[in-house]
N, C-alpha and C positions, 0 to 999 in steps of 0.2 A: 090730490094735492099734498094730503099728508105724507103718503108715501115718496113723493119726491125729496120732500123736506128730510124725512127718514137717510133716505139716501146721500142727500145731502151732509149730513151731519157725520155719519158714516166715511164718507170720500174725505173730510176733515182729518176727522182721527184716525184715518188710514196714513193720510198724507203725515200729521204730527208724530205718527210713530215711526213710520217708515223712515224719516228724519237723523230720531234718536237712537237707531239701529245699527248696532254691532255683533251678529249673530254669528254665529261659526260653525264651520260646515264637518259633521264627523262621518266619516264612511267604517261599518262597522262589517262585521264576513255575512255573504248573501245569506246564507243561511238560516241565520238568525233574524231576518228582517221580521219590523211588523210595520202593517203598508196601512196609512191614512188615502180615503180618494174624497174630496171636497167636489160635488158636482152639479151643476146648473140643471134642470131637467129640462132644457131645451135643447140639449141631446137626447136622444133618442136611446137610451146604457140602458141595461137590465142585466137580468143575473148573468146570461151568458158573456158579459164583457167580463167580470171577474173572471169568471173561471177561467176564460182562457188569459187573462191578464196573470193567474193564480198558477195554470197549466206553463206560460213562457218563464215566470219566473220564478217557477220548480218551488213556488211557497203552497201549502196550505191554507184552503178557503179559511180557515179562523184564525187567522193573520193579519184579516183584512177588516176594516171600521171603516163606515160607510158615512158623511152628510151630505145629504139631499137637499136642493133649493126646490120650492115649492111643490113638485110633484115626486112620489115613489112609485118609481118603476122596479124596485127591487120585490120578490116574493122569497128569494129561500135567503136573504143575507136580512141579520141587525143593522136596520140604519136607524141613524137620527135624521133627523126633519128640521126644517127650518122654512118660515118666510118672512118676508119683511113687514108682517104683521104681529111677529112675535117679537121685535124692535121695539124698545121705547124711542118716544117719540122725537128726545135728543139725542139717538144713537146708543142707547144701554142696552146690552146685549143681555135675552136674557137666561137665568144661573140651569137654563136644561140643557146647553148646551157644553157647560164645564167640565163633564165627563170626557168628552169627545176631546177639547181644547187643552187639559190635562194629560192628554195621553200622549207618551211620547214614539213617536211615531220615526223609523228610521230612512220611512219615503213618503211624501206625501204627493199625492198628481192629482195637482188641480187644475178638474176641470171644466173651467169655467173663463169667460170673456172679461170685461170689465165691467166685473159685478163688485160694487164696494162693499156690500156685507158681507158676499162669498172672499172677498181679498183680505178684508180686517180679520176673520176665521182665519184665512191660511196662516196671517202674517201671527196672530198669537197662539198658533198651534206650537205644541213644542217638539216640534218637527225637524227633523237633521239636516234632510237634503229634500228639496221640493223640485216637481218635474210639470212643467205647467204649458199652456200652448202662446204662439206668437202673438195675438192679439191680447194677450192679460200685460198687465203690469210687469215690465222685467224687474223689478227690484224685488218681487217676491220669487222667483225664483232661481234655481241653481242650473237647470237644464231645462232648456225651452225645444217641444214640439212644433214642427211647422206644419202641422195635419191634422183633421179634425176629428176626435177623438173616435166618430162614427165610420172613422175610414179603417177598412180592416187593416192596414198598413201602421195604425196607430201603433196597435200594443208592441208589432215585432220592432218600429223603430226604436220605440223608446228602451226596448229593453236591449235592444243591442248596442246600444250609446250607454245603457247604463253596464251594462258585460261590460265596456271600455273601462269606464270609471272603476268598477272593484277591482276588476286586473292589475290597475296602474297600482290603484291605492292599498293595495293587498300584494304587491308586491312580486305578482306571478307572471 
């Protein structure tokens, strides 16, 4: 019960901020990315989605900053953790996760469903351009996957949609 409430109060201040939002989108050279992945551990991801996530687009594994909702399936990467246990009970998030949400990130792919603790993180991450799937919230993201992130077809899609975007935006 409590956790409903949790959530509850969560999908509010998702809603009220998502609202007052005017965020702006910068596309910086691939090269220099540093990539946020915000994700539900009702996928099935471990180290080997990185790397090959880190393998397609030609970044460096320690580029990448990892949160996890309730389970770690990661062994060789730094993540942060989260559940909705570590919630106060009106929605206050709490200050272990400031690290993560301070960092600015020039991709972030969340991935995760309609999860309002995982959506209230994306949306106050300070994150450039966010890549997230069809069933989340479109208003937190910039580029929506139609695949589930378990699908090996994931990482090539999304990075050849994003190859589209630097190209344009980069000018080549």
């Amino acid at each position: 019960m409590i956790k409903r409430i949790k959530f509850l109060f969560l999908s509010l201040r998702l809603s009220k901020e998502l609202k007052n939002s005017n965020k702006k989108i910068k596309i910086i050279p691939k090269k220099k990315l540093s990539v946020g992945l915000i994700i539900d551990s009702k996928f099935d991801l471990n180290d080997s989605f990185i790397e090959k996530l880190a393998m397609n687009l030609e970044l460096s594994k320690d580029r990448f900053h990892i949160m996890v909702f309730n389970k770690n399936n990661f062994k060789n990467f730094k993540t942060n953790y989260i559940s909705i246990d570590d919630v106060g009970l009106f929605g206050k998030l709490p200050l272990s996760i400031n690290k993560f949400l301070n960092k600015r990130f020039d991709l972030l792919f969340n991935l995760h469903y309609r999860n309002s603790l995982l959506s209230l993180l994306s949306f106050r991450s300070k994150a450039n351009f966010r890549i997230g799937l069809i069933q989340a919230d479109k208003r937190l993201n910039n580029l929506i996957i139609n695949l589930n992130p378990e699908n090996p077809a994931f990482i090539a899609e999304s990075v050849k949609y994003l190859n589209i975007i630097f190209k344009k935006n980069n000018g080549n």
